[in-house]
C-alpha positions in Angstrom: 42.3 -2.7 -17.6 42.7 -5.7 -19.9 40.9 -4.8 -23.4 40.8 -7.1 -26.8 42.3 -4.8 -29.7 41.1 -5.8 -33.2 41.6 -4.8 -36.5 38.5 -2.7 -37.1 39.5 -0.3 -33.8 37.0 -2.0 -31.9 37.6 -2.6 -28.0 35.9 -5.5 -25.9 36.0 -4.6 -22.2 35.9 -7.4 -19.6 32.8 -9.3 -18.5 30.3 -8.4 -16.7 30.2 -8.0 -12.7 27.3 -9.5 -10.8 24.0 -7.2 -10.3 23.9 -6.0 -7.7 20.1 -6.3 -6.8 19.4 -3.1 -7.1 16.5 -3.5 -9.9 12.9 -2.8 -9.0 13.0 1.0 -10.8 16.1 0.2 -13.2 15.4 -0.6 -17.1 16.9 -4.3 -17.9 20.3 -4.9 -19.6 19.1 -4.7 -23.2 23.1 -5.8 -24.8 25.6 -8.6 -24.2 28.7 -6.5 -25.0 30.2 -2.9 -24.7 32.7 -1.9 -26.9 34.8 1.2 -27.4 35.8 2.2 -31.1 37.8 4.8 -32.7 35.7 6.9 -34.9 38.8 9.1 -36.5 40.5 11.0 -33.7 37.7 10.5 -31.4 35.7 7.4 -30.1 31.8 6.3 -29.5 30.7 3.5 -27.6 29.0 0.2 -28.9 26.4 -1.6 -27.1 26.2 -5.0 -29.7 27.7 -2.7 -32.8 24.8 -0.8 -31.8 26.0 3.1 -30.9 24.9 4.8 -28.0 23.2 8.3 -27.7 22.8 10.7 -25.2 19.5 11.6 -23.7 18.6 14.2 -26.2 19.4 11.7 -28.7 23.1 13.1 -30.2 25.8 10.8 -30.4 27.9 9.5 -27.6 31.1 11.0 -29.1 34.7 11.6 -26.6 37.7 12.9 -27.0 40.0 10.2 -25.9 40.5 7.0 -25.7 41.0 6.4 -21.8 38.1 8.3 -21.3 36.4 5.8 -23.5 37.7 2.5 -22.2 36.4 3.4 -18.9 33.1 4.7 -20.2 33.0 1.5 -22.1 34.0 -0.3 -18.9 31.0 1.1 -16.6 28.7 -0.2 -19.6 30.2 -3.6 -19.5 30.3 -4.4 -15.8 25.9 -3.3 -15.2 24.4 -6.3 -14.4 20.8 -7.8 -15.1 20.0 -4.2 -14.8 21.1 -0.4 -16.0 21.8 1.5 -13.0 23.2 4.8 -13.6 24.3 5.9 -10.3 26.7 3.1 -11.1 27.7 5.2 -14.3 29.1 8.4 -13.6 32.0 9.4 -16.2 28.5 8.2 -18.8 26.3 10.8 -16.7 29.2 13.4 -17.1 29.7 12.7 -20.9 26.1 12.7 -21.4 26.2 16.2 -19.5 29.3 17.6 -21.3 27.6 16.6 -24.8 23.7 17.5 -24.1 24.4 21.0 -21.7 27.9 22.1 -21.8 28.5 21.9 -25.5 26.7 24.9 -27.2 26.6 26.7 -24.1 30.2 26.8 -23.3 30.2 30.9 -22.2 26.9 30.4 -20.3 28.8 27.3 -18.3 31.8 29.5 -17.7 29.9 32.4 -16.3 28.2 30.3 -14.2 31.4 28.9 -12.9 32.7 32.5 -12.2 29.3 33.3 -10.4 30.6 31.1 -7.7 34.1 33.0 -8.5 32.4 36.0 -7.2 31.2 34.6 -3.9 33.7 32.0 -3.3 33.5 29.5 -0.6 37.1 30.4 0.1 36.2 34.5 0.5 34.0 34.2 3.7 35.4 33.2 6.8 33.6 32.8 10.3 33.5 35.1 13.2 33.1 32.5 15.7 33.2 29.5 17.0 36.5 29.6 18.3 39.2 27.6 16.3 36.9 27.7 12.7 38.5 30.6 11.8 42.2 28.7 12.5 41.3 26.1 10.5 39.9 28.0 7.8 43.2 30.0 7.5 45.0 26.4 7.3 43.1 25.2 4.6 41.7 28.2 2.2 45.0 31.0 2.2 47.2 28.8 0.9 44.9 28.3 -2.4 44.3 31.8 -2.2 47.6 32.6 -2.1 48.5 30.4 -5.4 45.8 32.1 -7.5 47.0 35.2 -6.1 51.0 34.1 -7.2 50.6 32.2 -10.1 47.6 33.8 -11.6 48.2 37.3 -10.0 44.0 36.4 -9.1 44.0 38.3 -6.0 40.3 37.7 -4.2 39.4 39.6 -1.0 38.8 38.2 1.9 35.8 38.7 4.2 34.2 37.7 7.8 30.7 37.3 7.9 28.5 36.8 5.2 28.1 40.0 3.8 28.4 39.7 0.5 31.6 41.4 -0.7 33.1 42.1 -4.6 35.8 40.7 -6.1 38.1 42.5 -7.8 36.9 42.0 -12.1 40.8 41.2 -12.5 40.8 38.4 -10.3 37.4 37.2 -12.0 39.3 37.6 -15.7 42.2 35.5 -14.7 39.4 32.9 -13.9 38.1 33.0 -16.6 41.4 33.0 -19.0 41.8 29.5 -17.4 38.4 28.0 -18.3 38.3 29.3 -21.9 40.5 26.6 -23.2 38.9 23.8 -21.4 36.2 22.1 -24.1 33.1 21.1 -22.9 34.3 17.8 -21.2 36.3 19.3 -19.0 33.5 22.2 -17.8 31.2 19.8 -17.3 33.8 18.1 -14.9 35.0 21.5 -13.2 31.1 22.5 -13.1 30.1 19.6 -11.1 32.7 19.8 -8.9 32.2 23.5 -8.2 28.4 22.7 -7.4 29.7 20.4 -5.2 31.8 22.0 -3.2 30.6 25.4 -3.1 33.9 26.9 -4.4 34.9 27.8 -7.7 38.3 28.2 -6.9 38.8 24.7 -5.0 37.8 23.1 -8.4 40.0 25.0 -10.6 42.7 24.1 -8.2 41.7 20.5 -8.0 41.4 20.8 -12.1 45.0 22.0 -12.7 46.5 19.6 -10.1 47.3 22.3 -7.0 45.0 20.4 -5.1 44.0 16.5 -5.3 41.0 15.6 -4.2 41.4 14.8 -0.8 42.5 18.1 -0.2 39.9 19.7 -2.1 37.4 18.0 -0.2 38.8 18.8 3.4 39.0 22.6 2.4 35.3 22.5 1.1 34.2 20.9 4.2 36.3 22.5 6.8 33.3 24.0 8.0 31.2 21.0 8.0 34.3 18.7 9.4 34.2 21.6 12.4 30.6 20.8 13.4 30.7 17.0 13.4 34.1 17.6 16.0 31.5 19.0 18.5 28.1 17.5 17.8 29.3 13.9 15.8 27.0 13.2 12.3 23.8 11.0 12.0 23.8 8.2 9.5 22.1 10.1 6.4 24.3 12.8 6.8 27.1 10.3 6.6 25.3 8.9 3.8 24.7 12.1 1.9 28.7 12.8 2.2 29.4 10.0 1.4 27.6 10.3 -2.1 29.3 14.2 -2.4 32.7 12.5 -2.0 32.0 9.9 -4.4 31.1 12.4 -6.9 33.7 14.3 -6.2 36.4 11.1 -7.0 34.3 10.2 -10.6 34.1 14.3 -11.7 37.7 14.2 -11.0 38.9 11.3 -12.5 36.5 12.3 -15.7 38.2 15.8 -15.8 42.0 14.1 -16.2 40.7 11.4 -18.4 39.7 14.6 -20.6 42.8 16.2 -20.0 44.4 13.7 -21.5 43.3 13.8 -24.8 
């Protein structure tokens, strides 16, 4: 990504892409240049030397400066039009700053609620060949937590809900205690996504990338669409999860990196 650099740590990003037409609902482009500046060992973002806010009106203020070019970037490149869905490392920083930050035990608890019913835990009785495929894709995460993290989760078939062990629960948690609220907001989405707590901690600290992580969340899903196919807005709605998927993940190592 090609960027200006000045004297007064101010950042011009490229020039805007065309709209893309999608603008009967979406708020007009208000600015002729996004801009990324260092603010001390963080950064904000500049819309004409104007800074930007989140929704609840507190200062769009990141940790790095990656994760602000590219913020800066997705700024630059709307069109006649702000569309956010075309925005999602600014949807996540708005979500880090305005409902992570603050709340960073309530976020992590959350997180480990999934912990304690993990996608990952429950494995099918039947069809034949889900449960194979299951095996394929979820033991060997399990069996890293379990190695690396001595985070040993029991395994169930059916849906029954079973406990899991408060050890295996506290190494979770160990892990997401030093991640600020940037990075929770990042693992929280993807968690919500996929339905497994332990797919996005292992997607987080680079066991998994994210086309793994995806095929393991949707083993069962993938399963279904071998025997019965998938109608378009079920295509569309995945395609949407996996898209999300992608920007939570590349927001979570852009975080990372400060």
């Amino acid at each position: 990504m090609s960027v200006e650099r000045r004297d007064d740590s101010t950042h011009r990003c490229q020039a805007p892409k065309r709209d893309s037409g999608r603008s009967q609902y979406l708020p007009k482009r208000f600015y002729k240049e996004a801009v990324w500046r260092a603010e001390g060992q963080a950064y904000s973002i500049l819309l004409d030397e104007r800074p930007v806010k989140t929704p609840c009106g507190n200062a769009l203020i990141l940790p790095g400066q990656e994760l602000a070019m590219e913020i800066a970037q997705e700024w630059q490149e709307q069109g006649e039009h702000i569309d956010p869905e075309t925005m999602p490392l600014t949807k996540l920083a708005y979500t880090a700053i305005d409902h992570v930050a603050g709340r960073k035990q309530e976020i992590i608890e959350d997180i480990l609620s999934f912990a304690g019913s993990d996608l990952l835990c429950y494995r099918a009785d039947g069809p034949d060949g889900l449960d194979a495929l299951q095996k394929e894709h979820w033991d060997p995460v399990l069996n890293w937590f379990a190695a690396s993290l001595n985070a040993r989760f029991t395994v169930a078939v059916g849906v029954v809900h079973v406990g899991q062990p408060e050890d295996a629960l506290s190494a979770i948690r160990d892990v997401l205690t030093v991640y600020d609220p940037f990075r929770l907001a990042a693992l929280r989405n993807v968690t919500t996504l996929t339905g497994s707590a332990l797919l996005a901690v292992a997607l987080s600290i680079r066991k998994l990338s994210a086309e793994e992580a995806w095929r393991a969340a949707h083993v069962d899903e993938d399963f279904q669409i071998s025997k019965w196919g998938e109608d378009s807005q079920a295509q569309a709605r995945r395609a949407k999860r996996w898209t999300e998927i992608v920007a939570s993940h590349r927001f979570d190592v852009l975080a990372a990196a400060t």
